[in-house]
C-alpha positions in Angstrom: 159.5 109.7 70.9 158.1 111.8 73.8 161.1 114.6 72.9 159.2 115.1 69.5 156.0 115.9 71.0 156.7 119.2 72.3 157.7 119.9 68.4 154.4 118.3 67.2 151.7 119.6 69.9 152.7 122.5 71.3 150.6 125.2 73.8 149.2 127.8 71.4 148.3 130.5 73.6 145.8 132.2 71.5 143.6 129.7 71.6 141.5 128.1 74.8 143.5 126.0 76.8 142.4 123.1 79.2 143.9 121.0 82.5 146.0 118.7 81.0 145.1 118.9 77.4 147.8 120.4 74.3 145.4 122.6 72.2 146.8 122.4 68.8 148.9 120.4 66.5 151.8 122.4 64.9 151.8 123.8 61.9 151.3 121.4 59.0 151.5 118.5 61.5 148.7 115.4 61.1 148.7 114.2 64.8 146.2 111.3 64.9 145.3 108.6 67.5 145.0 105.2 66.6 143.1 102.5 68.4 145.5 98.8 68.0 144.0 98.1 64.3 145.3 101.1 63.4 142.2 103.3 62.9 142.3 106.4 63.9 139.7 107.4 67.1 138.5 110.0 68.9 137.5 109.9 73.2 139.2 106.7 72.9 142.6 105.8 74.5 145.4 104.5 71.5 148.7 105.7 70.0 149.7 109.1 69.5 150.9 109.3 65.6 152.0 111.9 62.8 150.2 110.0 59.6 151.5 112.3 57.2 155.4 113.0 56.1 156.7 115.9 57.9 160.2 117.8 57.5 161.2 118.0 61.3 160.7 114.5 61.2 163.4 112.7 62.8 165.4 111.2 60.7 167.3 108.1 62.1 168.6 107.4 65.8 172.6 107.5 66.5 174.5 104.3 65.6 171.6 103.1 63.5 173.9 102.8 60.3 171.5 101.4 58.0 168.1 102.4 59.3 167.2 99.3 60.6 166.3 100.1 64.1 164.7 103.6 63.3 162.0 102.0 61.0 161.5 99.2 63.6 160.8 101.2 66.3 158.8 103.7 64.9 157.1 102.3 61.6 156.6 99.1 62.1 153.5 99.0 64.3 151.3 101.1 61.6 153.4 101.2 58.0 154.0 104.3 56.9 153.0 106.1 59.8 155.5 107.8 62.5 154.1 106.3 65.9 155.9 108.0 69.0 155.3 105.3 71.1 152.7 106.9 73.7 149.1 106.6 74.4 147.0 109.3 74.8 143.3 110.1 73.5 141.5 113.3 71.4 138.7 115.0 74.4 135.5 114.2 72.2 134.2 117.5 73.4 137.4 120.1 73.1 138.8 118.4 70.1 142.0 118.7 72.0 145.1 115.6 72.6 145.1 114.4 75.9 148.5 113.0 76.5 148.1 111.4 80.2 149.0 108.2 79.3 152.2 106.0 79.4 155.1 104.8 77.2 154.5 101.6 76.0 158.1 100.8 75.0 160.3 98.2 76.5 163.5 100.5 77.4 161.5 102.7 79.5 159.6 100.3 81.6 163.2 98.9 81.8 164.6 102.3 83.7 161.6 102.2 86.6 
């Protein structure tokens, strides 16, 4: 859900900001990397996720009638956890989310 990470890390501008790097989580927003066992890690590259409930959550995907496809996609890798289905990795030293990674979802690497 690349869309939802401009909701979930923006740019807050009255704190430092570095090349490449979103300086803050929003508001009431747990954003967490986790390495492939599902722990979270810092300085070391894994899946950008929200590991608490949220309310601008999104909430199912259009045609998804019974939820199916919504909970597949993103909480079935980690239960319980909202994974957005990029990599990116915490700078050890700023504390802040790198996001210079890649999708790792099927229907993207479809479109290139």
């Amino acid at each position: 859900s690349t869309e939802f990470m401009n909701a979930s890390l923006p740019m807050e501008m009255s704190l430092p900001a570095y090349k490449g790097e979103n300086n803050a989580a929003a508001l009431g927003v747990h954003v967490q990397i986790f390495d492939k066992n599902g722990k979270p890690v810092i300085g070391e590259i894994g899946d950008i996720v929200v590991s608490k409930p949220i309310p601008n959550l999104p909430i199912g995907l259009w045609n998804d009638k019974d939820g199916s496809v919504y909970r597949e996609k993103y909480f079935s890798k980690y239960p319980g956890v909202f994974s957005m289905g990029d990599y990116g990795m915490i700078n050890p030293v700023t504390k802040n989310w790198i996001v210079y990674c890649r999708r790792y979802d099927s229907f993207i690497l479809q479109q290139l």
